[in-house]
C-alpha positions as CSV (number, residue, x, y, z in Angstrom):
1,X,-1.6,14.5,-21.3
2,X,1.3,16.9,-21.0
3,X,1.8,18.7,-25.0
4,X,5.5,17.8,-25.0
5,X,6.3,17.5,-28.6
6,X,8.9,14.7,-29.5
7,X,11.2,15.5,-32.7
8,X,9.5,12.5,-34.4
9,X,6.3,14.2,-34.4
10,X,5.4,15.9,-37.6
11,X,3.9,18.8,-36.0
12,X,3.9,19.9,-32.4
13,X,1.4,18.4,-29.8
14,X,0.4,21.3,-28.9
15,X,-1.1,22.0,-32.4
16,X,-2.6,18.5,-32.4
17,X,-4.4,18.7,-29.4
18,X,-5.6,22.1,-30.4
19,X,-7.2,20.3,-33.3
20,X,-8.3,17.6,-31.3
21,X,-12.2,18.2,-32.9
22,X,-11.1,17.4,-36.3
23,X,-8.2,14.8,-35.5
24,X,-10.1,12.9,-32.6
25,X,-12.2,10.5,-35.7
26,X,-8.9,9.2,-37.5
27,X,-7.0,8.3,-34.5
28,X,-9.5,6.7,-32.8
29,X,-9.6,4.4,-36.3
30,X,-5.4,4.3,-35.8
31,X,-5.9,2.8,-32.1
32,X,-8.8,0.9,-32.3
33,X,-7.4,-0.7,-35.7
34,X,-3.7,-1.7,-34.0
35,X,-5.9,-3.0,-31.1
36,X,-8.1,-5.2,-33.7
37,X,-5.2,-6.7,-35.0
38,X,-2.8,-7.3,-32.4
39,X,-0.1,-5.1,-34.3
40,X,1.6,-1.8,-33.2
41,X,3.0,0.8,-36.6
42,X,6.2,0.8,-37.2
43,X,6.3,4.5,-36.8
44,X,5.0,4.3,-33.3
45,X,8.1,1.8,-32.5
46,X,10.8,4.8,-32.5
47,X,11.9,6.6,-29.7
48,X,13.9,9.1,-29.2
49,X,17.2,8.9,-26.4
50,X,17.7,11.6,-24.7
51,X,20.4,11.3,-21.5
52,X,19.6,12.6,-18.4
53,X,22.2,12.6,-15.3
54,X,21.1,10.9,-12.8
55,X,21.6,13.6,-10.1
56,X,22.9,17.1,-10.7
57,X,26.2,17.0,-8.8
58,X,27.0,13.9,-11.0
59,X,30.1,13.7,-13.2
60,X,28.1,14.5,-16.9
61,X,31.9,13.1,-18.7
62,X,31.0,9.7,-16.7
63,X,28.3,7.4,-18.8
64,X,26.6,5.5,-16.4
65,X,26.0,8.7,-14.3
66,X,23.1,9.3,-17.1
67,X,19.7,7.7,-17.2
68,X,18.5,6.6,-21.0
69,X,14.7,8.3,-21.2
70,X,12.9,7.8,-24.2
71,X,10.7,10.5,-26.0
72,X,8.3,8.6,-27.7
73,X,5.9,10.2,-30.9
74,X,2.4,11.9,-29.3
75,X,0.4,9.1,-30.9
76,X,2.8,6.3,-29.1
77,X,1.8,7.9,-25.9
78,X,-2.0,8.1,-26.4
79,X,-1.8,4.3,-27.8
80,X,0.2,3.1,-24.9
81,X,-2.2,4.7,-22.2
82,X,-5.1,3.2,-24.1
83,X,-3.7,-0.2,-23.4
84,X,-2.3,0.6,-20.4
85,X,-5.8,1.6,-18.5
86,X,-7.0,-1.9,-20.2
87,X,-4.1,-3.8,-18.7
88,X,-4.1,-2.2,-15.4
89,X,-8.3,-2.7,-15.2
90,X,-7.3,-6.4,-16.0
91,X,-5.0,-6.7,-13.4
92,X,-6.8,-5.0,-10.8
93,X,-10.1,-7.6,-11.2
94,X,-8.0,-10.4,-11.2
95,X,-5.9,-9.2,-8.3
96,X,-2.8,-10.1,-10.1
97,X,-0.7,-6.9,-9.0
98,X,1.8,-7.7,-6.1
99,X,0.5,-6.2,-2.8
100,X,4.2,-4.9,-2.1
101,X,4.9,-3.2,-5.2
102,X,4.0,0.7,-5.4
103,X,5.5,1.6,-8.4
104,X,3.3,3.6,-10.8
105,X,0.2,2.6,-9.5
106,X,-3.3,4.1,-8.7
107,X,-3.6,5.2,-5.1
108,X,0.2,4.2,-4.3
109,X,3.4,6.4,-4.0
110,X,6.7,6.4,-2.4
111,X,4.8,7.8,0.9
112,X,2.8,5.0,0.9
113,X,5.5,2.1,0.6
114,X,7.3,4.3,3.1
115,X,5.0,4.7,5.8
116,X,4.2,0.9,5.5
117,X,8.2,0.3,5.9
118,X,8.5,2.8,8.9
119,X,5.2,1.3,10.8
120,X,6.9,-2.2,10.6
121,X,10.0,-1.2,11.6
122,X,9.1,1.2,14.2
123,X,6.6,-1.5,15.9
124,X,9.6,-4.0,15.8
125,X,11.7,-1.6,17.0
126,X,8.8,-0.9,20.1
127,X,8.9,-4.2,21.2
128,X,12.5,-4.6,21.6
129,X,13.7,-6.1,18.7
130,X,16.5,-4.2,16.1
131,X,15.5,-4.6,12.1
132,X,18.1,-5.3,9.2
133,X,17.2,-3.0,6.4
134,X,18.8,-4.4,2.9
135,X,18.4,-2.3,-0.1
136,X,18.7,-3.5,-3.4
137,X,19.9,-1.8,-6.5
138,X,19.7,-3.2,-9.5
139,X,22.1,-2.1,-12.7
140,X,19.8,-0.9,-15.3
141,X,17.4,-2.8,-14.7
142,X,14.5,-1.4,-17.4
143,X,17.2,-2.0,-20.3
144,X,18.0,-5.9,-19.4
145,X,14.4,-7.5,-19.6
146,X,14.0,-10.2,-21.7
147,X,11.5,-9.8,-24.4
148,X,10.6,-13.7,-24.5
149,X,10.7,-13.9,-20.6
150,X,8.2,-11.2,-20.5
151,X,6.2,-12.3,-23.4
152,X,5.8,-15.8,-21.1
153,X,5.1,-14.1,-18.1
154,X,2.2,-12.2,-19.4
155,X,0.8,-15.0,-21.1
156,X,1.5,-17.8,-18.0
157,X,1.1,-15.1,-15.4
158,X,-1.2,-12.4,-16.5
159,X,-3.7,-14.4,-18.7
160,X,-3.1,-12.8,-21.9
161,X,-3.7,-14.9,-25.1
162,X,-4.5,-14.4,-28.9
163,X,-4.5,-10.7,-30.2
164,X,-3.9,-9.1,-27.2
165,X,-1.0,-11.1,-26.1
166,X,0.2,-10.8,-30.3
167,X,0.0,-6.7,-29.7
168,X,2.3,-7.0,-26.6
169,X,4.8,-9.2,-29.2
170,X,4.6,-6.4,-31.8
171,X,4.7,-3.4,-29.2
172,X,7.8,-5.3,-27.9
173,X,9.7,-6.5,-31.4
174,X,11.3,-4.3,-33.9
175,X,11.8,-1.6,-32.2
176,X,14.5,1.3,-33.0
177,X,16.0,4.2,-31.2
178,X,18.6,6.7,-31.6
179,X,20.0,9.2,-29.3
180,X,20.0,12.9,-29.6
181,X,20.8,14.8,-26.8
182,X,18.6,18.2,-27.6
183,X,16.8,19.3,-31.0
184,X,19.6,20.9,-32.6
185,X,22.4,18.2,-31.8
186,X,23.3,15.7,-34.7
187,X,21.8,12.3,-33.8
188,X,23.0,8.8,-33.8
189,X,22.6,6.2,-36.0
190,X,19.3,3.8,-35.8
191,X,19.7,0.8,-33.2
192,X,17.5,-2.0,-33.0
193,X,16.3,-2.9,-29.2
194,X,17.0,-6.2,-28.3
195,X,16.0,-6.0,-24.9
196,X,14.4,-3.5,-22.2
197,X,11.5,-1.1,-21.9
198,X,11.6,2.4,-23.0
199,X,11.8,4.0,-19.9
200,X,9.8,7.2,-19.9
201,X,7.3,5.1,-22.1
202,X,3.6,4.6,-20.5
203,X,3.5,1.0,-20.5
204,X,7.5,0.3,-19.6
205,X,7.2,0.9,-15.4
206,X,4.0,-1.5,-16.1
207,X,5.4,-4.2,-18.1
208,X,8.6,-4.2,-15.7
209,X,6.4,-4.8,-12.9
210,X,4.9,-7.7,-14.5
211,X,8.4,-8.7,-15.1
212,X,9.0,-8.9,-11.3
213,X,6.2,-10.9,-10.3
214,X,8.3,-13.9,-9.2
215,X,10.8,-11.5,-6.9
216,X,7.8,-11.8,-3.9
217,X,7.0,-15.1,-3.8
218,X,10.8,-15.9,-3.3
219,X,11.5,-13.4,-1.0
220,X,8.1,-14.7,1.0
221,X,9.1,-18.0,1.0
222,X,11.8,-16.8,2.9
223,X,9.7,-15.1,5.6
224,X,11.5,-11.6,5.3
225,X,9.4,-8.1,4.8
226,X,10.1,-6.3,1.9
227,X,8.6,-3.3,-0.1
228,X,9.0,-2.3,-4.1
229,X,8.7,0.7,-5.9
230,X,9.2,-0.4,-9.6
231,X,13.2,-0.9,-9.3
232,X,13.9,-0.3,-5.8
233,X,14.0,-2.9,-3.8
234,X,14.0,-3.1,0.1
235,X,14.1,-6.3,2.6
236,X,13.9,-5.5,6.0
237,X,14.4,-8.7,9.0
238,X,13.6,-8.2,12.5
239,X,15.5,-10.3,14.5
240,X,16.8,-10.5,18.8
241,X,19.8,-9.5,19.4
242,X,22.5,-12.3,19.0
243,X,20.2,-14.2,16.9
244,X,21.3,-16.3,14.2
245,X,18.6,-17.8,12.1
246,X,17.0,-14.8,11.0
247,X,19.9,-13.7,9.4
248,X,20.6,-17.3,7.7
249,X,17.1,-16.6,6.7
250,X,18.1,-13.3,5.1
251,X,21.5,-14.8,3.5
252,X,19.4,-17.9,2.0
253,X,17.2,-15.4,0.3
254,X,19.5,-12.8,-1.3
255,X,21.5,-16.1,-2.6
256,X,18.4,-17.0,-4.4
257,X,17.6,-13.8,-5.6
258,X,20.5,-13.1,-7.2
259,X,20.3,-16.6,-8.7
260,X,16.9,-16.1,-10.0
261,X,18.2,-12.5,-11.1
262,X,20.7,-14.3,-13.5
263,X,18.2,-16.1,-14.7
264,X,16.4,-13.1,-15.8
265,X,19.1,-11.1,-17.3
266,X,19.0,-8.7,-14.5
267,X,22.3,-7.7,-12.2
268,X,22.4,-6.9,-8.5
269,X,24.5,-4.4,-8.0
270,X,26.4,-5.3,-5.2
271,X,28.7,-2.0,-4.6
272,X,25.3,0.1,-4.0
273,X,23.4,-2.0,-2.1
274,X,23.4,-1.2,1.0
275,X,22.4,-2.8,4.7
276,X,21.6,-0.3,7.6
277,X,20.9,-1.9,11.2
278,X,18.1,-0.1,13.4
279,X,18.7,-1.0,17.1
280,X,21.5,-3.5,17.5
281,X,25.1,-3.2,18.7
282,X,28.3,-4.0,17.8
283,X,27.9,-7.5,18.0
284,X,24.9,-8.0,15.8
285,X,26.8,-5.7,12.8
286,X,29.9,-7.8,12.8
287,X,27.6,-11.2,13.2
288,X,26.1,-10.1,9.8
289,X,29.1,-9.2,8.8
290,X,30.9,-12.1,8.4
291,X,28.0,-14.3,7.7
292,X,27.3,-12.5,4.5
293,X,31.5,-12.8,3.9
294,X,31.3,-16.2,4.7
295,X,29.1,-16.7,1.7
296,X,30.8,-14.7,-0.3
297,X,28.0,-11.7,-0.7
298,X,29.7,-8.2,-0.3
299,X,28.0,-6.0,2.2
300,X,27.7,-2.7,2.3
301,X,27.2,-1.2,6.1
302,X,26.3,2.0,6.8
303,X,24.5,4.1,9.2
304,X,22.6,6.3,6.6
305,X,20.8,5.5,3.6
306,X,18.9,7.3,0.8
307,X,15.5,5.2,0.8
308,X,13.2,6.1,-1.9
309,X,14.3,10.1,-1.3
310,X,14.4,10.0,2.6
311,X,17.1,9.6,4.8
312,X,17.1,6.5,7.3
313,X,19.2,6.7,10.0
314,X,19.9,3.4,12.9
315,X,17.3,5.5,15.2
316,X,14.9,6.0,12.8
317,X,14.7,9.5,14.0
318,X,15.1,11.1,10.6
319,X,17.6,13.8,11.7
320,X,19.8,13.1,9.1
321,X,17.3,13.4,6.7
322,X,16.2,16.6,8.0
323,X,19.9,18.1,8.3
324,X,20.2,17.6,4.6
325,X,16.9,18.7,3.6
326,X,17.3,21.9,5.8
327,X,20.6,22.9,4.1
328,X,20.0,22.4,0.7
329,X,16.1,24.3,1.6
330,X,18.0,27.4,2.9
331,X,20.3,27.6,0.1
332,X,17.7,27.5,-2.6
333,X,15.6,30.3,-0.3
334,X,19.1,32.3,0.1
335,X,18.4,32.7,-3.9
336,X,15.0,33.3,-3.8
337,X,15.2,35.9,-1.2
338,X,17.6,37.6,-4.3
339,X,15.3,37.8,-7.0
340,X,12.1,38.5,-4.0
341,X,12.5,42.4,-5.2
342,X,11.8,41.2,-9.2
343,X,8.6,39.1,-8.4
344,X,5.0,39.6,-7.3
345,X,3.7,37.7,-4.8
346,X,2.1,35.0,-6.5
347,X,5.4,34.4,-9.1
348,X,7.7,34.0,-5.5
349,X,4.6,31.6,-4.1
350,X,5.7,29.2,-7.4
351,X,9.4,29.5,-6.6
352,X,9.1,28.7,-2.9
353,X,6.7,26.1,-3.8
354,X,9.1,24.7,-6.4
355,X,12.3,24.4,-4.3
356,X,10.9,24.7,-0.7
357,X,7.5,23.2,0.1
358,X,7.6,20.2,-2.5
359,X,10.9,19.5,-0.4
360,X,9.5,19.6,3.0
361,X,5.9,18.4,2.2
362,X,7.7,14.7,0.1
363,X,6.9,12.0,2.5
364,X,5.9,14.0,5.1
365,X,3.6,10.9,6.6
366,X,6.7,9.4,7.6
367,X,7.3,12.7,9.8
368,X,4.3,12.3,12.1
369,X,5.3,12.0,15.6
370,X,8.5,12.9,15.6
371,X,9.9,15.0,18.4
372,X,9.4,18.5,18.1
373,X,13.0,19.6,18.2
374,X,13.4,17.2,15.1
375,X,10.6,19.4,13.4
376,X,12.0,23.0,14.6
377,X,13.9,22.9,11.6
378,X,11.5,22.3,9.1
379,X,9.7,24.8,11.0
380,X,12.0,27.0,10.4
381,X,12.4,26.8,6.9
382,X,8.5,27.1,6.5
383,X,8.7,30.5,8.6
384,X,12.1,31.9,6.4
385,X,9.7,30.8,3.7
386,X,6.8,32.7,4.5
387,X,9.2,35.7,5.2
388,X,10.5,36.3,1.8
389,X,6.5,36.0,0.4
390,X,5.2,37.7,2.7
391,X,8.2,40.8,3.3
392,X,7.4,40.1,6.7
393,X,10.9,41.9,8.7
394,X,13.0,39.3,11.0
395,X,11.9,40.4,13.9
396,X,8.2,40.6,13.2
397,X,6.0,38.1,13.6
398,X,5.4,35.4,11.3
399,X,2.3,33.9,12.5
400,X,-0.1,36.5,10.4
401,X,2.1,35.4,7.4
402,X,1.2,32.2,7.7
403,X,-2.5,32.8,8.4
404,X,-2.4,35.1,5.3
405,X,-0.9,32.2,3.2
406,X,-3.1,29.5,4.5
407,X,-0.4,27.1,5.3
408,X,-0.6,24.4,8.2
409,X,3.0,24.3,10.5
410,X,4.9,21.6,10.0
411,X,3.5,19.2,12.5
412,X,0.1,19.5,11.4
413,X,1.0,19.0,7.7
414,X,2.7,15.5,8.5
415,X,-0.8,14.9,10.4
416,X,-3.0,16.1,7.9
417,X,-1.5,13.8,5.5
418,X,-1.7,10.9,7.9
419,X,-5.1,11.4,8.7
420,X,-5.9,11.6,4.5
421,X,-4.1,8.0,4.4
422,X,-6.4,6.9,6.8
423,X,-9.6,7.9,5.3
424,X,-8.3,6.8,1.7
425,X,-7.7,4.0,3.6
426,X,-11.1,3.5,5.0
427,X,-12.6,4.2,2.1
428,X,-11.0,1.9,-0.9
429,X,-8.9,4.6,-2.2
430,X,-5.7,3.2,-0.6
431,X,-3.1,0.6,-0.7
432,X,-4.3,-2.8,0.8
433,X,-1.1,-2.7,2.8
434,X,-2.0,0.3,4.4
435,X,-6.0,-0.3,5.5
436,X,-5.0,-3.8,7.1
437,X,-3.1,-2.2,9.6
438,X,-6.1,0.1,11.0
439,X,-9.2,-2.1,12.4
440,X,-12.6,-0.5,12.6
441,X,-13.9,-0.3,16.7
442,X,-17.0,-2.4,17.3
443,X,-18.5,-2.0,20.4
444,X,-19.9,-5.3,22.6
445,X,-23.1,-2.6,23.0
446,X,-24.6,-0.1,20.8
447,X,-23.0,3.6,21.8
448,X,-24.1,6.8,20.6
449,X,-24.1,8.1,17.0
450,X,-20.5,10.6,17.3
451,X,-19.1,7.4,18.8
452,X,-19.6,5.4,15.6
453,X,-16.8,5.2,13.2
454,X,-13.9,4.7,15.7
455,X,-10.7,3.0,15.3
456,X,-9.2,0.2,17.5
457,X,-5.6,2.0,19.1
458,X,-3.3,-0.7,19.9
459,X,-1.1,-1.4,22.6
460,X,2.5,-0.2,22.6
461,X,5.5,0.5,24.5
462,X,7.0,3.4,23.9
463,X,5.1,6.1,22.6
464,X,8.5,7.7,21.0
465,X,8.9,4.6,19.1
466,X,5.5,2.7,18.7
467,X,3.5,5.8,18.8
468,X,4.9,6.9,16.1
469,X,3.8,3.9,13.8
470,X,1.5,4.8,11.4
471,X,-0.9,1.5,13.0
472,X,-0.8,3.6,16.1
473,X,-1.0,7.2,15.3
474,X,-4.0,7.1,12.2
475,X,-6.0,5.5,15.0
476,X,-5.4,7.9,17.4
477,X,-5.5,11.1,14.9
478,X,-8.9,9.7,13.6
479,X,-10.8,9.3,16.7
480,X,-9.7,12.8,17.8
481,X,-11.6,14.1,14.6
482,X,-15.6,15.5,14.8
483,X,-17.5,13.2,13.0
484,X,-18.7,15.9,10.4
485,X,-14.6,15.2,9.2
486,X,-14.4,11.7,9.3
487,X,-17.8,10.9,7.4
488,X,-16.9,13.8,4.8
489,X,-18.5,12.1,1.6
490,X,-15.5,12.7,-0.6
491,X,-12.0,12.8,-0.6
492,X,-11.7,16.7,-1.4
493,X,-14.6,17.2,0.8
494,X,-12.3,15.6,3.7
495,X,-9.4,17.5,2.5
496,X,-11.2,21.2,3.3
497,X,-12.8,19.9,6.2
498,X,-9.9,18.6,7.6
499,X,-7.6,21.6,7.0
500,X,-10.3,24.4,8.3
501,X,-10.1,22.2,11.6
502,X,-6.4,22.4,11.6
503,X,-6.0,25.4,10.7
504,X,-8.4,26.3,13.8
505,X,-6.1,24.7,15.9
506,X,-2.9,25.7,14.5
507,X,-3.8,29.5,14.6
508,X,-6.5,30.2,17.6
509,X,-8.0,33.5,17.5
């Protein structure tokens, strides 16, 4: 756990934790005691507000441009992971999580609900069919729960009963907060929460989750694709061209999730959802059109969206994505290659690391196979990257920079991570949604021994659209591999193997 000290904490977490030999006795006796009796301290019930805008370019005199994150006392935190490893090893033997939800969860990210999202789109897409991508928002969403709705649905839904379902009550009632926006500001008054889960708490994004446990078996009864990461919310149709059921399909469920929403005390916010159409024409956008205004449900068209941090365009090519992420990469290595002269070399590997390579490298999976003149850019951020570490001049070459810095190009970083999806996937260490769409090859007759751990490649169409599909291409990256890769005992194992290969490749002697 990080030491961030909250201004409810008597001394700084970093001092507790250096004390950790002498302390570790009593609060073992605090947590084990509040987890005897089903109650949570008062004193552990207090967090701290503190604003935080929601993006940087953001209007900070606007109030719902800022998100609400609680700082919660050091002892809160250790408490609420306690229970929240018990809970999550609960859920996880019960199998009570929902397959489709990827929010804060062991083995799950954005990357993985997006590569499932793009595979089923892109293998739609492959087979000639266009794909109606809704996505939800929902208006602060953590702040609206219902504390006796969620109280039920752990009990009804979860299992819990007796002390541990009487902790939950207690974690959940009298609660207070105040907001102070840093440590010298003068803070507000004491409020009582009524409703919501401290976001920025351990156990909120968990309990929230829990909350949303009915949202997939109405949107399945429905028979429409969708993927969750804690608040967002994406439904995606396929449907032929001039078709009219799917869509009545897709009407018939938003209706009842925004009636069930109502229920719940939560609020679709219908001027930032949006609907993008992969594939399609003309006639398909204005069909949707007016059968969502028919039924009075506001739609938002357009052919960009911001899902989960990436870009989706009607292609699916990504090149808007990567036309944003190029300029706003080049601008933060425009002021990096300023302060170059100041740093050593390992201080101006942290800074391009900070602002460049966690930028290209997010959701990279979703990258693999695209067209190499979609990549060129990100290629040449990587190289304008490796330039400023390196001092190598602009007309030298950057390939022994890159060699000197050990990083893969571009293309074989969006492999590499595919291929470690794959063997996660293969191995247990994966989302369920992810190792049902790779099949293990079996043979009608016994083949040789580097022949044995194949995948089964599936048929498609196009290899610019279908190939691209993470059901086609972790097949076909896999069986490519030596064996001594693929049966690598352990994940880091696989992870040096499989980048000393690549690197062979990428850089040939």
């Amino acid at each position: 756990m990080k030491p961030t000290t909250c201004s409810l904490d008597p001394v700084p977490t970093k001092l507790v934790k250096s004390a950790m030999d002498v302390l570790a006795a009593p609060i073992l006796n605090i947590i084990n005691s509040s987890l005897l009796h089903g109650t949570v301290p008062d004193a552990l019930k207090v967090s701290v507000i503190k604003p935080l805008l929601k993006k940087s370019d953001l209007d900070p005199h606007i109030l719902n441009n800022y998100r609400p994150i609680s700082n919660l006392p050091f002892l809160s935190k250790i408490l609420e992971k306690v229970v929240a490893s018990q809970l999550q090893t609960h859920l996880m033997h019960y199998n009570l999580f929902e397959k489709f939800q990827s929010g804060f969860r062991t083995g799950h990210s954005t990357e993985t609900a997006l590569t499932r999202a793009v595979n089923d789109i892109l293998i739609s897409s492959d087979e000639g069919n266009s794909t109606v991508i809704m996505l939800l928002d929902l208006s602060a969403a953590f702040d609206t729960i219902d504390h006796s709705i969620l109280l039920h649905r752990l009990e009804n839904d979860v299992g819990l009963t007796g002390t541990v379902l009487a902790w939950f009550s207690s974690y959940l009632s009298n609660r207070f907060q105040y907001v102070q926006k840093c440590a010298d500001s003068t803070p507000s008054l004491y409020t009582e929460v009524q409703y919501g889960v401290p976001q920025g708490s351990v156990l909120g994004p968990l309990l929230f989750s829990l909350y949303m446990l009915p949202l997939g078996s109405i949107i399945r009864k429905h028979n429409i694709n969708f993927h969750s990461y804690a608040d967002d919310t994406q439904l995606y149709l396929s449907f032929k061209s001039n078709e009219v059921s799917p869509m009545l399909s897709l009407i018939s469920c938003v209706s009842e999730l925004k009636e069930w929403m109502n229920k719940n005390y939560l609020s679709l916010n219908t001027d930032k959802t949006e609907m993008l159409i992969v594939g399609g024409n003309d006639a398909d956008h204005n069909n949707i059109l007016s059968s969502f205004n028919s039924v009075g449900i506001p739609v938002n068209f357009t052919e960009s969206a911001r899902n989960l941090g990436v870009i989706f365009d009607s292609s699916m090519s990504f090149k808007a994505h990567i036309t944003k992420l190029s300029k706003t990469c080049f601008f933060h290595l425009k002021n990096v290659r300023k302060l170059r002269r100041f740093l050593n070399k390992q201080d101006s590997e942290k800074l391009i690391h900070a602002f460049i390579s966690s930028r290209i490298d997010y959701c990279k999976a979703v990258f693999t196979g695209c067209s190499n003149c979609s990549l060129y850019s990100l290629l040449l951020i990587q190289n304008a990257a490796a330039r400023i570490i390196t001092r190598t001049r602009k007309y030298e070459h950057i390939t022994p920079g890159l060699k000197s810095l050990h990083w893969l190009p571009v293309k074989f970083r969006a492999d590499f991570k595919i291929l470690l999806l794959t063997y996660k996937a293969l191995n247990g260490r994966g989302p369920a949604y992810l190792s049902e769409l790779i099949m293990t090859y079996k043979p009608e007759r016994t083949l040789r021994s580097q022949d044995a751990g194949l995948l089964m490649i599936p048929r498609i169409n196009k290899i610019t659209v279908g190939g691209r599909a993470f059901s086609y291409r972790a097949p076909n990256l896999w069986n490519g591999l030596p064996a001594t890769i693929r049966d690598a005992p352990s994940v880091s194992a696989f992870k040096s193997r499989l980048k000393t290969h690549y690197f062979s490749l990428a850089y040939p002697d």
